[in-house]
C-alpha positions as a Python dict, from the first residue, in 0.01 Angstrom:
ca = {
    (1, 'X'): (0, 0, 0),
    (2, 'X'): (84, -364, 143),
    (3, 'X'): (454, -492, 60),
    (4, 'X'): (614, -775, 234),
    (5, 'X'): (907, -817, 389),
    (6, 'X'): (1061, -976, 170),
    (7, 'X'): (1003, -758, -159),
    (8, 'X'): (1048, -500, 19),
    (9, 'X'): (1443, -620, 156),
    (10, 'X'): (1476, -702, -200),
    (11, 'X'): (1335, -396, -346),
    (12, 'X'): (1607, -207, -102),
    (13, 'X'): (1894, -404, -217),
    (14, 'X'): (1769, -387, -605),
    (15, 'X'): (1829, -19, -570),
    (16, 'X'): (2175, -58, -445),
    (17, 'X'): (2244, -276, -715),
    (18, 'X'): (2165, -7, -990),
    (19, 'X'): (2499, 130, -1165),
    (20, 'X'): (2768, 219, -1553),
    (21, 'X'): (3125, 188, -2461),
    (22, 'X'): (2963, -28, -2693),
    (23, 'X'): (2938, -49, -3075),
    (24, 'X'): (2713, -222, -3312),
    (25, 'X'): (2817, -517, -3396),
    (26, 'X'): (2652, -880, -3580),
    (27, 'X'): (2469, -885, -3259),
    (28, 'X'): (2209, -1144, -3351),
    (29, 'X'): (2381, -1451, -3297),
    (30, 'X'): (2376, -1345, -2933),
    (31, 'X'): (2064, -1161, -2861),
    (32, 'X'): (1876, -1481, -2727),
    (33, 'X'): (2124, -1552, -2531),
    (34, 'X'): (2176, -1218, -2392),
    (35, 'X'): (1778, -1215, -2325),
    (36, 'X'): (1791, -1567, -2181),
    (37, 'X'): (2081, -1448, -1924),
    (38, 'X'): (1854, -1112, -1826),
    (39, 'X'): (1532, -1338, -1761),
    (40, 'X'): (1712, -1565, -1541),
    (41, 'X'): (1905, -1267, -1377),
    (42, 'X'): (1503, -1177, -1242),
    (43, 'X'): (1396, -1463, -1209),
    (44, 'X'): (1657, -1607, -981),
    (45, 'X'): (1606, -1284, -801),
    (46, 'X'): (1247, -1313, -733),
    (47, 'X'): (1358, -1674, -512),
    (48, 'X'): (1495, -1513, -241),
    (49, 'X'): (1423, -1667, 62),
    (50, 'X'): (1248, -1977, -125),
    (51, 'X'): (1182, -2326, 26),
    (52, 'X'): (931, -2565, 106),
    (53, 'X'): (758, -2682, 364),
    (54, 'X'): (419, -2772, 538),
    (55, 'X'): (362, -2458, 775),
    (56, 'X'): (548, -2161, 598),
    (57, 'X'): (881, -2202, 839),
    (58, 'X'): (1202, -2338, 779),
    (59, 'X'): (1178, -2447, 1177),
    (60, 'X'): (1061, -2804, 1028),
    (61, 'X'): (1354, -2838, 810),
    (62, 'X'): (1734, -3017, 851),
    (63, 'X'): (2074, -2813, 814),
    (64, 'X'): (2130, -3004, 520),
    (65, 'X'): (1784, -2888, 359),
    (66, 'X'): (1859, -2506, 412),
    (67, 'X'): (2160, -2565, 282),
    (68, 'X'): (2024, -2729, 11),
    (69, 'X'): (1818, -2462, -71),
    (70, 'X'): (2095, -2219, -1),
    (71, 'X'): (2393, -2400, -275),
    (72, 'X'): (2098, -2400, -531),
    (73, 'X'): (2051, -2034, -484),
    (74, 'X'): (2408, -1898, -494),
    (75, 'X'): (2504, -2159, -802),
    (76, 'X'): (2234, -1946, -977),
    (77, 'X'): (2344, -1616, -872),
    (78, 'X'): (2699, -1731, -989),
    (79, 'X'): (2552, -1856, -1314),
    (80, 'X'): (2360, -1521, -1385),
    (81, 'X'): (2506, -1236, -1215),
    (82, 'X'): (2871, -1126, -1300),
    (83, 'X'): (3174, -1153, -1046),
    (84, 'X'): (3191, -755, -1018),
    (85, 'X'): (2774, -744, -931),
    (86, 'X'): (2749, -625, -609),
    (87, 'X'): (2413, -776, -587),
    (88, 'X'): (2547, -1126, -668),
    (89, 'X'): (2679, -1164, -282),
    (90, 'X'): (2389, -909, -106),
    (91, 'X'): (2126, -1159, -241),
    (92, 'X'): (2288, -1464, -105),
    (93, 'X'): (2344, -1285, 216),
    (94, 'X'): (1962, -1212, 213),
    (95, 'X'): (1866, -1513, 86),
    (96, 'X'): (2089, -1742, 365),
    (97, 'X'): (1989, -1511, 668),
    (98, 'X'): (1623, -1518, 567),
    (99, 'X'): (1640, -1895, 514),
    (100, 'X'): (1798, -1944, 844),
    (101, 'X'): (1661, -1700, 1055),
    (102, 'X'): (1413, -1496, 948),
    (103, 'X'): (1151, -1728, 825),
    (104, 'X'): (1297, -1952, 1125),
    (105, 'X'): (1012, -1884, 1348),
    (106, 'X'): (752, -1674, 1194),
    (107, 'X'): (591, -1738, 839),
    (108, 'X'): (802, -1647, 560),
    (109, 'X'): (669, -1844, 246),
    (110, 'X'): (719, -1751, -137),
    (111, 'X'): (513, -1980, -342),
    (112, 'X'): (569, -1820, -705),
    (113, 'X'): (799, -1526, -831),
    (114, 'X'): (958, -1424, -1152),
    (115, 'X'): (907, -1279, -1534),
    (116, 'X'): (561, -1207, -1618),
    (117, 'X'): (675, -1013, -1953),
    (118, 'X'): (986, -841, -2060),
    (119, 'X'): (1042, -665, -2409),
    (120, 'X'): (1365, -537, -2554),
    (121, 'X'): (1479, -302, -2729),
    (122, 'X'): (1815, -132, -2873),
    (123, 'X'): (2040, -428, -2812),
    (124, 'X'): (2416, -330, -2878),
    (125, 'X'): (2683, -632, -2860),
    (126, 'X'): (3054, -434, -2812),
    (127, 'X'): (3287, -519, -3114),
    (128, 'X'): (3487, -772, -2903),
    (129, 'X'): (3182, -947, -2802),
    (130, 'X'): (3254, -930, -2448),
    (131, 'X'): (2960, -689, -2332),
    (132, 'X'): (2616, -590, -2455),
    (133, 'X'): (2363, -294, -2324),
    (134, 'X'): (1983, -304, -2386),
    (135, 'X'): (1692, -80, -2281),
    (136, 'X'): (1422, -320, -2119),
    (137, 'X'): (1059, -338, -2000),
    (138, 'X'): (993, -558, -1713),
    (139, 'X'): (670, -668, -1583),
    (140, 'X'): (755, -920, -1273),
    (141, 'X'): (574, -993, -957),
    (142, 'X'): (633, -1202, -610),
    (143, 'X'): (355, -1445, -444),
    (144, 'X'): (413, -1444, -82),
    (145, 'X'): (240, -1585, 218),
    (146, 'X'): (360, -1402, 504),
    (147, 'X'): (301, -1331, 929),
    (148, 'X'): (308, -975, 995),
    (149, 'X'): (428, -810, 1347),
    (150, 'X'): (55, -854, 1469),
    (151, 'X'): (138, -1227, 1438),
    (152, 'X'): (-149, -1221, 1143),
    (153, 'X'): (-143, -1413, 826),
    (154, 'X'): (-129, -1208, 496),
    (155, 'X'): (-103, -1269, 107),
    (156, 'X'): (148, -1041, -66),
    (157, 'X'): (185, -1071, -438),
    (158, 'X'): (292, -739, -583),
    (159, 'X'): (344, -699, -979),
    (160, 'X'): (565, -414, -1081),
    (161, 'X'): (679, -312, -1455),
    (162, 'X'): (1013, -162, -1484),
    (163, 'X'): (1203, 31, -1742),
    (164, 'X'): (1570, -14, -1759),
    (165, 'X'): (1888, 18, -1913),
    (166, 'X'): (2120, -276, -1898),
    (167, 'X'): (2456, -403, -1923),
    (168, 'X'): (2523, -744, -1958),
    (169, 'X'): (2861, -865, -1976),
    (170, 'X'): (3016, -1302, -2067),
    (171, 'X'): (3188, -1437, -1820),
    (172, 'X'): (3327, -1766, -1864),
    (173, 'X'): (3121, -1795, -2230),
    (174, 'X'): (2798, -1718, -2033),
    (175, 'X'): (2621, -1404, -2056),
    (176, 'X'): (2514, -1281, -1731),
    (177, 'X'): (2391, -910, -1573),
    (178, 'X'): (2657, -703, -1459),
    (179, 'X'): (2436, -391, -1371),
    (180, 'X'): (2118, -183, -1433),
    (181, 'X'): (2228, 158, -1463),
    (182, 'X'): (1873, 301, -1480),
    (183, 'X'): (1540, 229, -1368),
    (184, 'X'): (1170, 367, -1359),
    (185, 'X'): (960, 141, -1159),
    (186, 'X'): (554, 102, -1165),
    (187, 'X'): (399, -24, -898),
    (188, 'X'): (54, -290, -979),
    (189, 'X'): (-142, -127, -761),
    (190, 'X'): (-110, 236, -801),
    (191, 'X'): (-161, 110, -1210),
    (192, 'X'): (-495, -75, -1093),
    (193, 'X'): (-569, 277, -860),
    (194, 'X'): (-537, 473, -1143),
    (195, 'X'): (-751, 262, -1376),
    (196, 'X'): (-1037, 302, -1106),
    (197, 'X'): (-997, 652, -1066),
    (198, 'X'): (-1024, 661, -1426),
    (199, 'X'): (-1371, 458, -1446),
    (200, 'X'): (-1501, 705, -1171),
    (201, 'X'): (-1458, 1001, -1322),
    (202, 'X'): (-1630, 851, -1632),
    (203, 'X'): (-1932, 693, -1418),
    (204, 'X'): (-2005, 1058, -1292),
    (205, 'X'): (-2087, 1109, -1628),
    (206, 'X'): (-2308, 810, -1699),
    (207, 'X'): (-2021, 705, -1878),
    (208, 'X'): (-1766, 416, -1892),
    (209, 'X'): (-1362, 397, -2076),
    (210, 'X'): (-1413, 6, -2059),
    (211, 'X'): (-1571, -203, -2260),
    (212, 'X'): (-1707, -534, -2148),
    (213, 'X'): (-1376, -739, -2158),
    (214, 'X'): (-1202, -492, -2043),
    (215, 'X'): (-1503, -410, -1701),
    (216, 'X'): (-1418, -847, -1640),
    (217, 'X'): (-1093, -784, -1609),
    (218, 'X'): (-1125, -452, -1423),
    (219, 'X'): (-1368, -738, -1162),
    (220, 'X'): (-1064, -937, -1170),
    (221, 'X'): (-784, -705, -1016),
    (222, 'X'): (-1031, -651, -764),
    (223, 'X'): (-1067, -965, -646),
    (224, 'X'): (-709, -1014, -647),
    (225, 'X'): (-677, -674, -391),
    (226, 'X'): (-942, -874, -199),
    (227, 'X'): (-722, -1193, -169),
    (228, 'X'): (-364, -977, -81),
    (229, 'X'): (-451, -622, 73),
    (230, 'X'): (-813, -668, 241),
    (231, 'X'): (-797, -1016, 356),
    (232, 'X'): (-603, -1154, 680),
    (233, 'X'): (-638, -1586, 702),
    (234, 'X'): (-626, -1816, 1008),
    (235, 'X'): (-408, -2020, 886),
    (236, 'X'): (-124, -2069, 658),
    (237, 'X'): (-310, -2364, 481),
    (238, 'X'): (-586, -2126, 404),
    (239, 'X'): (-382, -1857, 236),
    (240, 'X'): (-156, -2064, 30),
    (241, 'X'): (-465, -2217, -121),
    (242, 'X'): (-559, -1833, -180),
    (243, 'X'): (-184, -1718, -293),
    (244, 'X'): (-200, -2057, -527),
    (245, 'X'): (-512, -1945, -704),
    (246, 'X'): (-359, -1596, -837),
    (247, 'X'): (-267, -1612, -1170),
    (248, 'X'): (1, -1325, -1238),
    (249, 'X'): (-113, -1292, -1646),
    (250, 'X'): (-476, -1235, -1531),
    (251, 'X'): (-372, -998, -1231),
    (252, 'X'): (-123, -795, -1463),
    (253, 'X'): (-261, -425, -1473),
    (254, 'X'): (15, -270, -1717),
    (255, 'X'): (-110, -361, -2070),
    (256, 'X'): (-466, -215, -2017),
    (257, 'X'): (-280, 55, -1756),
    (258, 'X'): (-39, 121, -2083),
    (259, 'X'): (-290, 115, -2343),
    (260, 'X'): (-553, 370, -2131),
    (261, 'X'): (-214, 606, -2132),
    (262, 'X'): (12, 500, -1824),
    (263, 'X'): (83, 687, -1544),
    (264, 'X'): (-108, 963, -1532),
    (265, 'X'): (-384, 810, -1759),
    (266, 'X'): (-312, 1102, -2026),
    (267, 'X'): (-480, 1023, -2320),
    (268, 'X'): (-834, 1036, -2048),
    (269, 'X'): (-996, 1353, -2041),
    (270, 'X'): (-1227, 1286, -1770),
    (271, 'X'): (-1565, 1275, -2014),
    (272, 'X'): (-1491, 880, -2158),
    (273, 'X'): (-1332, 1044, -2547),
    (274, 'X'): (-990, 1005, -2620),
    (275, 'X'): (-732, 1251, -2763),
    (276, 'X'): (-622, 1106, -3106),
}
């Protein structure tokens, strides 16, 4: 499996980042807020690295730009990641070496990144109203245009769903993520893998465990693999255009991956019936 650079520095310092008593409370005044703070926590997170410019680099922009870009970043990672969040300083490390050095000379580009879907569940505010914890599902992806070490230009857009605990704690009046203290993470493309596996074990049968919605979008997530993990493009122009015509709803694999049975594709018995 293909992951850039960048998701994959990011990936690396997520897992550092992951952490830990709360009582009910009259939470719901809060919750939105709480769940506004979390989805700007990711989405923030999914900017690493981000500028703009004509070729991919940062080589064509002024100090002042990357540090532009750079303020913008950290004033968001102040805004939604607590003071004692370790990964509230590693990202901004990442974020200003990558801006102004690693995407420097060789082509570094994010063009999208962020929430795709998130659901919540088992919100608990503390009595004081000064932290919260929550049990989350995360579906998020990263759009990439990137040069690997063979000096060749790739599209990486990976889509993960992740199940967490959180704690969120206000600083300041602001809600804002102080750690995940667990996570189970779910890769796009070993969901999409197993989905085909699926189908093939079915079509040795004469058989099929889609029905004709569900084969268009099966069509879809292979063109998709076709754009990011078969293709290579000859220029950087040519592969944003490619990277700007994903769409991350119609790429997402995890609500027909969830409702076929997940992981290991349980409810399939390999002869297209279903367990009840």
């Amino acid at each position: 499996m293909k992951i850039g650079f960048k998701f994959g520095v990011a990936a690396i310092a997520l897992t550092a980042c992951i952490a830990g008593s709360t009582m009910w409370a009259n939470a719901d005044s809060e919750d939105e807020a709480i769940k506004e703070a979390f989805i700007g926590s990711q989405n923030i997170s999914q900017q690493i690295g981000h500028f703009e410019s004509d070729n991919g680099k940062t080589d064509q922009l002024s100090d002042e730009q990357i540090q532009g870009y750079i303020d913008d970043f950290n004033a968001k990672m102040d805004r939604y990641y607590s003071s004692d969040n370790v990964c509230r300083e590693m990202y901004k490390e990442i974020n200003e070496q990558y801006l102004r050095k690693d995407a420097k000379d060789t082509i570094a580009y994010t063009v999208d990144g962020g929430v795709v879907d998130c659901t919540y569940s088992n919100i608990k505010v503390s009595a004081d109203g000064t932290s919260a914890t929550m049990d989350v599902i995360l579906i998020d992806w990263e759009n990439l245009v990137e040069e690997n070490e063979e000096g060749q230009i790739e599209v990486t857009a990976p889509i993960e769903q992740d199940t967490m605990s959180v704690t969120m704690v206000k600083e300041d009046g602001q809600w804002k993520l102080q750690s995940i203290d667990d996570m189970i993470a779910f890769f796009g493309t070993d969901a999409m893998n197993d989905l085909q596996a699926a189908e093939q074990k079915a079509s040795e049968k004469g058989k099929s465990i889609f029905n004709e919605e569900q084969q268009k979008q099966m069509q879809v997530f292979e063109e998709y693999e076709q754009k990011t993990y078969f293709t290579e493009y000859d220029s950087f122009s040519e592969a944003l255009q490619a990277a700007e015509s994903i769409d991350p709803y119609e790429v997402n694999p995890f609500p027909l991956w969830n409702e076929m049975g997940g992981s290991s594709l349980e409810k399939y018995k390999g002869d297209a019936s279903w367990e009840e």
